[in-house]
N, C-alpha and C positions, 0 to 999 in steps of 0.2 A: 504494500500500500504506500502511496506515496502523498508525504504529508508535510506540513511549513515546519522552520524547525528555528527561521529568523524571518522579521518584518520590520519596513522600515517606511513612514505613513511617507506619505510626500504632497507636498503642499499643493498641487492641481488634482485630488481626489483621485491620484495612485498609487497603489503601495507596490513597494519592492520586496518580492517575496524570493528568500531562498530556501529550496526543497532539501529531502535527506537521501535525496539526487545527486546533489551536489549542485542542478542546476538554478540560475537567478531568474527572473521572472519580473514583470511588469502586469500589473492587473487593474484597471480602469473599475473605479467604484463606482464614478459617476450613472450608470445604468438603471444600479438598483435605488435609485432615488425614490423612482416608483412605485416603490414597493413600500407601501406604509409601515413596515419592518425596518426598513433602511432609511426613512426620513431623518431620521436625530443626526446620520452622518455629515449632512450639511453641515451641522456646527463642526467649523473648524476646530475648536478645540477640542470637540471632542474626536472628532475626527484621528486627532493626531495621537491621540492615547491609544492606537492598534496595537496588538501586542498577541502571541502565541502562548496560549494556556496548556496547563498540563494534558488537555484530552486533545492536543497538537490540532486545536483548531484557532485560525482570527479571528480576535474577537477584540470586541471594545465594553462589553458588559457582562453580564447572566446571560442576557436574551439577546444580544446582536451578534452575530458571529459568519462568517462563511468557510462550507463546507469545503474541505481540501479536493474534493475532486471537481469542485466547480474552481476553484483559485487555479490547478493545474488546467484544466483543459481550457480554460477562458483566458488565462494570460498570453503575453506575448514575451517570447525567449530572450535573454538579453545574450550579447556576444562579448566575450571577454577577452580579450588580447594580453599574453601576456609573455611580458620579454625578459 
């Protein structure tokens, strides 16, 4: 199963997620705004309080959270160069 293991909120409502992949990740929160589950995210600050819980999911509360295999198939791959 592949799950977040590090997040990092970023200030245009994306986080940078790294898997136990090894691979980094970009994920676009803005979508689920819609979702009257995911309104409070607006709030920037709260926004920025993302963070990976013991049951290796994101989350921002009790009740706010997304599921790791929606963060893995929904993000976009980041490329890492290194010399």
């Amino acid at each position: 199963m592949v799950y977040a293991v590090k997040v990092t909120p970023l200030r245009n409502y994306n986080i940078l997620v790294e898997f136990n992949t090894g691979e980094i990740k970009i994920y676009n929160c803005y979508p689920l705004f819609s979702i009257p589950l995911y309104v409070k995210l607006i709030n920037k600050d709260f926004f920025m309080n993302a963070h990976v819980d013991d049951t290796v999911l994101v989350c921002w509360d009790n009740a706010t959270d997304i599921p790791p295999d929606e963060l893995y198939n929904n993000s976009v791959d980041i490329v890492q160069h290194i010399e």
